[in-house]
C-alpha positions as CSV (number, residue, x, y, z in Angstrom):
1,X,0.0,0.0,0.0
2,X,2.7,2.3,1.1
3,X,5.0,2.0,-2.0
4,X,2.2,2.0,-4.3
5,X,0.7,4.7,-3.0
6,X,4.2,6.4,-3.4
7,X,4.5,5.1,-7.6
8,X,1.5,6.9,-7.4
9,X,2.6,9.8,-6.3
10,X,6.1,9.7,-8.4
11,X,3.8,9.5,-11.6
12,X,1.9,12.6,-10.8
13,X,4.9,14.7,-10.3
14,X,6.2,13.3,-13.8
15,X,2.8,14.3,-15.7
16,X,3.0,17.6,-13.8
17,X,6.4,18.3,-14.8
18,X,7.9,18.9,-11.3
19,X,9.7,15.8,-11.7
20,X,12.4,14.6,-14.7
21,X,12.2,11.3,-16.1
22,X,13.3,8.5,-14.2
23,X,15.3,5.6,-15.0
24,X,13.3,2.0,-13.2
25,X,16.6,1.8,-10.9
26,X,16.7,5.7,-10.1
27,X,12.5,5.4,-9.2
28,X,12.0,2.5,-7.0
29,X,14.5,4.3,-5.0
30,X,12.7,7.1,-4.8
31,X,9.4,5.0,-4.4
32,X,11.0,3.1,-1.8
33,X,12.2,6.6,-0.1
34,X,8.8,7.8,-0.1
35,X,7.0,4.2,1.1
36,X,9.6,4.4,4.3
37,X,8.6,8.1,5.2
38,X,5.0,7.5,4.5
39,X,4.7,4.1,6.4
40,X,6.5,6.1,9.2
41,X,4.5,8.9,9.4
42,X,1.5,6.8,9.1
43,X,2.5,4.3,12.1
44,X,3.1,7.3,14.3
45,X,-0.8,8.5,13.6
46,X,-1.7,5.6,14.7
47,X,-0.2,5.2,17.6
48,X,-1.1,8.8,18.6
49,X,-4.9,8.2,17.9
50,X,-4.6,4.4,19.4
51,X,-2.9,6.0,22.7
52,X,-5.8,7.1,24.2
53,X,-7.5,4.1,24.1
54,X,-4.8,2.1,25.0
55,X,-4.6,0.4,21.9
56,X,-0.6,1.3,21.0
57,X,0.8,-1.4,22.1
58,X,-1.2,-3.8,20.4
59,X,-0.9,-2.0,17.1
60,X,2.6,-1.8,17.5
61,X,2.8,-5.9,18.0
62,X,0.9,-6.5,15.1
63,X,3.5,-4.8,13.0
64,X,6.1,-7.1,13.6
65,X,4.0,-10.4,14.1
66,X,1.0,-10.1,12.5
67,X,0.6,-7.3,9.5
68,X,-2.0,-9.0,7.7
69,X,-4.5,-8.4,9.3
70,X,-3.4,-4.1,10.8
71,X,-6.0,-2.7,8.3
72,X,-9.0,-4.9,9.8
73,X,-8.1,-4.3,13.4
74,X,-7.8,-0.7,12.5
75,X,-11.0,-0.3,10.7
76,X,-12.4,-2.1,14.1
77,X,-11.0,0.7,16.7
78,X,-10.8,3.7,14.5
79,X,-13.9,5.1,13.8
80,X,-14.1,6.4,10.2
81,X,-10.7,4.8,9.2
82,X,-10.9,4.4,5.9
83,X,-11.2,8.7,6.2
84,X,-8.7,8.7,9.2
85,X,-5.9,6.9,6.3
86,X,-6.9,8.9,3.5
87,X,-6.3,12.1,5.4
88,X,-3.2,10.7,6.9
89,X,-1.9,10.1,3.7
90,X,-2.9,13.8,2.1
91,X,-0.9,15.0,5.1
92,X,1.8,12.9,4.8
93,X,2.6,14.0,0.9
94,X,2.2,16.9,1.6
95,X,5.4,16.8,4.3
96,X,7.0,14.4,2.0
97,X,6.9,16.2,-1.3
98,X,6.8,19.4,0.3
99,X,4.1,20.7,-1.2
């Protein structure tokens, strides 16, 4: 989802002209640059909205045993998550790509 997301973005910048044309090797860096910060920035939303609730723990063991299944759990304890990631994300590029 992450590096996807970020492919995404990388292709918008090239149709916009605010990025040059990439070589594959020279943009799956980039992409994978961009996946890292994003999944980053995204993890630490999480755990500040799960805090509360003390659900940050059990978020934070899911990501190294059982990842599968984070966007379920999520949608169960976040209300509106679906919204809750998509602003995340507009946030997130918006720090990333510094626009």
């Amino acid at each position: 989802m992450f590096k996807e997301t970020a492919l995404t973005w990388i292709a918008e910048l090239q149709e916009a002209g605010k990025l040059a044309d990439l070589d594959s090797e020279a943009r799956n860096r980039l992409a994978n640059d961009y996946a890292q910060k994003l999944e980053e920035y995204f993890n630490e939303a999480v755990v500040n909205q799960l805090n509360p609730v003390g659900k940050a723990a059990d978020f934070e063991r899911m990501l190294l045993y059982d990842s599968q299944y984070i966007h379920k759990y999520l949608n169960q304890l976040i209300p509106g998550y679906y919204g809750f990631r998509a602003d995340i994300f507009h946030q997130a590029r918006k720090i990333i790509l510094g626009e």
